[in-house]
C-alpha positions in Angstrom: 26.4 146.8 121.0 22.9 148.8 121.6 19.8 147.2 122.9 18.0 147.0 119.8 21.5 145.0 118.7 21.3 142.7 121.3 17.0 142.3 121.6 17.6 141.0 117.4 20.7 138.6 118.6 18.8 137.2 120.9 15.7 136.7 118.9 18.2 135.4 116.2 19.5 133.0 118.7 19.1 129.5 117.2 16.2 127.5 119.1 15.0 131.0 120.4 11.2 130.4 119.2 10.5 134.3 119.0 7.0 134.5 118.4 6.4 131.1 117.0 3.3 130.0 119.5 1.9 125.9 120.0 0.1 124.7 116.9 -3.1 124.6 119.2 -2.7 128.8 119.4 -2.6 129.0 115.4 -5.0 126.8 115.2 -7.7 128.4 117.6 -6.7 131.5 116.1 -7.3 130.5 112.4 -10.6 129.0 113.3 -11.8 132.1 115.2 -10.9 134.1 111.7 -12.5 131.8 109.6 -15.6 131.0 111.7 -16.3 135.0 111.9 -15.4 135.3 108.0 -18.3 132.7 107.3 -20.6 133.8 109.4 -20.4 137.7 108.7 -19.4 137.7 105.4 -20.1 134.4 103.4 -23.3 133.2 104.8 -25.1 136.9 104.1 -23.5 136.8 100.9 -25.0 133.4 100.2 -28.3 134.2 101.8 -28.3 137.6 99.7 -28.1 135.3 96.4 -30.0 132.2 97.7 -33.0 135.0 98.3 -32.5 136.6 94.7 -33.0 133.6 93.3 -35.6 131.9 95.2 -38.7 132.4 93.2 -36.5 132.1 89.8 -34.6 133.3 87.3 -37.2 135.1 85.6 -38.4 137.3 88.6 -35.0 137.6 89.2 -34.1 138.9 85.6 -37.3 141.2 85.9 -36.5 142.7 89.0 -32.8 144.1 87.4 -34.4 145.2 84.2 -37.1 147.0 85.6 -37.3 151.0 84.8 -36.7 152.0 88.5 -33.8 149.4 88.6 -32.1 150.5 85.5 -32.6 154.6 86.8 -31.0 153.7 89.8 -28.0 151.7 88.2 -27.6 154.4 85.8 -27.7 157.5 88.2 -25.3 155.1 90.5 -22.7 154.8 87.9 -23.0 158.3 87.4 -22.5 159.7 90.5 -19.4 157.2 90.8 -18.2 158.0 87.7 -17.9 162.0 88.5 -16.9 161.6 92.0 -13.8 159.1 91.5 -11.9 161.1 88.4 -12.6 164.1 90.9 -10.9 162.5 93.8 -8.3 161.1 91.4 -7.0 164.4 91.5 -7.7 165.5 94.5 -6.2 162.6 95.9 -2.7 163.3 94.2 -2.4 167.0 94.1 -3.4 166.5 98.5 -0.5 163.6 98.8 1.7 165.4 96.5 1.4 168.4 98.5 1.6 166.8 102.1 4.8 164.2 101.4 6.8 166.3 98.9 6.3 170.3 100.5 6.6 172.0 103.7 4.2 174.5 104.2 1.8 175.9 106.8 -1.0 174.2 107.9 0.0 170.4 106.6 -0.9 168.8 109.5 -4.1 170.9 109.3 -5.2 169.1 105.9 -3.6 165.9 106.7 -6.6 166.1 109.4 -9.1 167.6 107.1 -8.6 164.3 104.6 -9.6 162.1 107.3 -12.9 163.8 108.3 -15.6 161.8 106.1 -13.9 159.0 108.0 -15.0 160.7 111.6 -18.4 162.1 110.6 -21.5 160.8 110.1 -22.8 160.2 106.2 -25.9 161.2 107.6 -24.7 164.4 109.1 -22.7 165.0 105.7 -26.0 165.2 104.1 -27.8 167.3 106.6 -24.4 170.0 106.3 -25.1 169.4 102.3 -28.9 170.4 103.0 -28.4 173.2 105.1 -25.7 175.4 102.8 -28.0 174.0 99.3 -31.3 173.9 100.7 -34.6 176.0 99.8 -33.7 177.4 103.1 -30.1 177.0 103.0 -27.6 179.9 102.6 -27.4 179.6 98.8 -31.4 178.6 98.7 -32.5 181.8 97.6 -29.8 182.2 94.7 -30.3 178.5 93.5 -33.9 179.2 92.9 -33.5 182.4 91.7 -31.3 180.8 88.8 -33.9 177.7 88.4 -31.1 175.7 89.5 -31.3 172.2 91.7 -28.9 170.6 94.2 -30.7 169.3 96.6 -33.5 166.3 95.5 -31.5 166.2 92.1 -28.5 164.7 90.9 -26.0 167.6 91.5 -26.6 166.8 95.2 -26.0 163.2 94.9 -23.1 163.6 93.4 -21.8 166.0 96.3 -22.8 163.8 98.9 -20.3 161.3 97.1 -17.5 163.5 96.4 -17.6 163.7 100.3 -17.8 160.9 101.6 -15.2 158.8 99.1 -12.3 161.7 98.7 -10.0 160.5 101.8 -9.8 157.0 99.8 -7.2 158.0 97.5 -5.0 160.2 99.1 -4.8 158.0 102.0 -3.6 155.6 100.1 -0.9 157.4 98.2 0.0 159.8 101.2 2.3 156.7 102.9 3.7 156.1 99.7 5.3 159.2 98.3 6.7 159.8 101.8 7.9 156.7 101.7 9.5 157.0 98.2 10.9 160.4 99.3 12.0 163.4 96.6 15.4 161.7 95.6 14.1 160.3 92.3 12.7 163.8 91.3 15.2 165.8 92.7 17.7 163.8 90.2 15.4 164.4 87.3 14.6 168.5 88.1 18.7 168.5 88.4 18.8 166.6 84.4 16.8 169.3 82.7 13.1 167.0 83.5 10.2 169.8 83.7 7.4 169.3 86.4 5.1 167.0 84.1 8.0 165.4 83.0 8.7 164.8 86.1 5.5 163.8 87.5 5.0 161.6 84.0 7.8 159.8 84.2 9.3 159.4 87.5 6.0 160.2 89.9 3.2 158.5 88.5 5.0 155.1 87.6 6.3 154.9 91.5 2.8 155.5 92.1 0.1 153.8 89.9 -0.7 150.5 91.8 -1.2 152.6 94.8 -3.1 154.7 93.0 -4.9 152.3 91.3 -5.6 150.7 94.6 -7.7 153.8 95.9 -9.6 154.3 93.1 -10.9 150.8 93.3 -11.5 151.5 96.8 -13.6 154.8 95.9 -15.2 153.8 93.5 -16.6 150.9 95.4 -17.4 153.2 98.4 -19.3 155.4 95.7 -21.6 153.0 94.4 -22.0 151.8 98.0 -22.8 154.4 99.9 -26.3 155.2 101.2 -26.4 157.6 104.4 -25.2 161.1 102.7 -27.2 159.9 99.3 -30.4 159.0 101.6 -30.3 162.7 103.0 -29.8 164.4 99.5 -31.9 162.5 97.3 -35.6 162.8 98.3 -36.3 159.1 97.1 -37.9 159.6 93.9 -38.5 156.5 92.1 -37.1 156.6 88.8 -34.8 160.1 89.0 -32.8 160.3 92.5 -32.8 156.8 93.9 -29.1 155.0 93.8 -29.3 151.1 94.1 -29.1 151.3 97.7 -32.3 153.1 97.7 -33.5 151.0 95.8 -33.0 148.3 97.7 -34.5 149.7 100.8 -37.5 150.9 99.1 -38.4 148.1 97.2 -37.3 145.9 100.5 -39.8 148.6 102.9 -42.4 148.1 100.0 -42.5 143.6 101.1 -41.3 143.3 97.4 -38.2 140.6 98.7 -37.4 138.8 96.0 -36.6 142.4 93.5 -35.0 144.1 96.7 -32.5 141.0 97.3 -32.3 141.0 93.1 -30.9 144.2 93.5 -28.9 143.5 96.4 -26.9 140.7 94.8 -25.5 143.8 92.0 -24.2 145.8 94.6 -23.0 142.4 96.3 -21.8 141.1 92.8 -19.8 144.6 92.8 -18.1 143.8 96.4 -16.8 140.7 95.3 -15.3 141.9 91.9 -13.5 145.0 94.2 -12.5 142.3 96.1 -10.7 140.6 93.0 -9.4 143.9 91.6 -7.9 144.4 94.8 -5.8 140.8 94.8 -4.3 141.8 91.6 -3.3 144.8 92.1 -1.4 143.1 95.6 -0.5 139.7 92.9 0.9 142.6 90.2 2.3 144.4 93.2 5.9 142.8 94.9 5.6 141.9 98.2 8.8 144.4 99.5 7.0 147.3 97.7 3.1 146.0 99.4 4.9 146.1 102.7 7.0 149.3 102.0 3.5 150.8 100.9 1.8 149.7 104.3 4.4 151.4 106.2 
């Protein structure tokens, strides 16, 4: 019998508590969790919404509908809407590439996936800034060609790209390595060409994790304020995101519209949030914890 035989029989080992600890532990435990869940994450959410509505439902409703408001959810949805089809594919042509190939240089952009998650939004932008800018190294040629990436849309759009691609191949990395090639190996072998392949066989094993990451990008996309902040110059009405909008309107004394605003992007983490428990419900729990291995 080997010593990982013989650690499980004696875990087995009726009236062996394992890791069972007192009820006083759970229960310390559990009201540590919950007592930091309701002061970090539903008391601001409450105060965020208690603010919004604190000088009524009509400044509220005026705040959201206002032009700057409506710019800023438009160009928001925008920017998430190009980034998170673009790290769609990404995101599965990088896992495909890392779980079902051997090449050189694969732990090289395994690494290179993870750096948004390492470097500074901030920084992101400046980097952005420096290659795009006036006096960047493709300055000159932008302006020669009366074209606009920094201060405009295109940059904003970049600065998302960045900072939300990891999302989806992170997730689905894990799981195709996880699945193995066994399944497409079988179909390749039956006369299945590679779309058929990826169609049939792939991309079923695949979509709630895949689904998963883009909920998670996309919620990072509307979110995210550093990178955006350093591309988008803050004009009112043309480059501001609703987290720019929140802060200028918030830096301007104008509470009540900045916490207006607030509560969409807050109303957006709690329907990720929701998204995200159905996909785990639709999900069986052997293939969630296969998945988080």
């Amino acid at each position: 019998m080997t010593n990982m035989s013989i650690v499980a029989t004696a875990y087995a080992a009726p009236g062996h508590r394992g890791t069972t600890e007192p009820a006083w532990v759970r229960r310390v435990l559990i009201g540590t969790a919950l007592t930091f869940l309701a002061l970090f994450l539903f008391l601001p959410l409450a105060f965020i919404f208690a603010q919004a509505f604190a000088k009524g439902i009509g400044v509220y409703l005026a705040a959201i509908v206002a032009d700057d408001a409506l710019a800023a959810m438009r160009l928001t949805l925008i920017a998430a809407g190009i980034a998170v089809p673009l790290n769609l594919v990404f995101g599965v042509a990088a896992a495909w590439s890392i779980a079902k190939f051997r090449f050189a240089g694969k732990n090289v952009l395994t690494t290179l996936i993870d750096l948004p998650f390492s470097v500074s939004p901030v920084v992101a932008g400046l980097i952005y800034v420096l290659v795009f800018g006036l006096q960047g190294w493709f300055g000159e040629w932008l302006r020669e060609h009366d074209l606009k990436v920094i201060f405009a849309v295109p940059g904003i759009v970049l600065a998302t790209i960045f900072v939300t691609f990891p999302f989806v191949a992170r997730e689905l990395i894990p799981l195709m390595q996880t699945q193995g090639n066994e399944q497409e190996e079988a179909a390749i072998v039956l006369g299945a060409s590679g779309w058929q392949t990826f169609w049939r066989i792939t991309l079923p094993n695949i979509k709630w994790g895949l689904l998963y990451g883009v909920i998670l990008c996309n919620a990072r996309a509307m979110g995210e304020f550093g990178a955006v902040s350093v591309m988008s110059g803050h004009i009112r009405g043309s480059t501001n995101t609703l987290p720019l909008q929140v802060e200028i309107l918030y830096n301007e004394y104008q509470f009540a519209a900045a916490f207006a605003v607030a509560s969409l992007l807050a109303l957006l983490a709690l329907l990720t949030l929701g998204l995200k428990l159905i996909v785990e419900w639709r999900v069986p729990a052997p293939r969630m914890a296969k998945e988080a291995a």
